[in-house]
C-alpha positions, 0 to 999 in steps of 0.5 A: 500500500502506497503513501500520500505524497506529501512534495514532489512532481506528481502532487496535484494541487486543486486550484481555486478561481474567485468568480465575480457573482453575476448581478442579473437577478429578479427586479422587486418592487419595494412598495407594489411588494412584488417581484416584476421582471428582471434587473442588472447592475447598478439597480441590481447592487441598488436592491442588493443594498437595500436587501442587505440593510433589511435583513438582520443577519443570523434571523434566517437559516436561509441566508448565509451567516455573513448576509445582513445587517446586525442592527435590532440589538441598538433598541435601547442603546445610548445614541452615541454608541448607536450612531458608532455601531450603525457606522461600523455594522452597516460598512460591515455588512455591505462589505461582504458583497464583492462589488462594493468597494467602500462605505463613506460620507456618513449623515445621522439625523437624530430623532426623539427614538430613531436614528437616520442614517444616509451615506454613500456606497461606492461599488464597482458600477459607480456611486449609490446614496443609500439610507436606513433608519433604526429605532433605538 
């Protein structure tokens, strides 16, 4: 009985390519909630964002563990730690798709039990404004 080789010639290595995901993908319509024809790109990175933002991450077995966003556990908080981790999380959460490539020019409106926040997505088809809203 033969041994595994461990170097050598005839060690073949399994080689691994990174394949960007396509972004062709059902079109949603937030507000009619409904799902009407299909979209790519930059409206597909739009839905994805906003997919992203609203999903709490670890909620669903259907996602992955790194889809979402962790945001519910801010009820409550102080609203300085909050407006921190929602600058933290979200740039997290967006970061896990790979056609984002950075989350900046961050604006907190504050309310009397909600924190709005806008900022800018930069990805791989240009610039996106997005927002989100916690209640804390």
């Amino acid at each position: 009985m033969g041994t595994l080789p461990t170097t050598g010639e005839n060690l073949d290595l399994i080689g691994f390519e990174l394949e960007e995901q396509p972004s062709y993908t059902h079109k949603l319509d937030i507000e009619g909630q409904r799902v009407a024809g299909m979209t790519d790109k930059r409206e597909a990175l739009r839905q994805a964002v906003y997919l992203i933002l609203n999903v709490e991450r670890y909620a669903y077995p259907i996602y992955s563990r790194n889809y979402g966003s962790e945001l519910v556990d801010l009820i409550g908080q102080p609203m300085d730690y909050a407006m921190s981790e929602m600058k933290r999380r979200i740039t997290d959460a967006l970061m896990q798709d790979d056609r984002i490539t950075g989350v900046d020019d961050w604006n907190f409106e504050t309310g009397r039990k909600s924190v709005l926040v806008r900022f800018t997505v930069y990805t791989i088809y240009g610039e996106l404004e997005a927002t989100k809203e916690v209640e804390i």
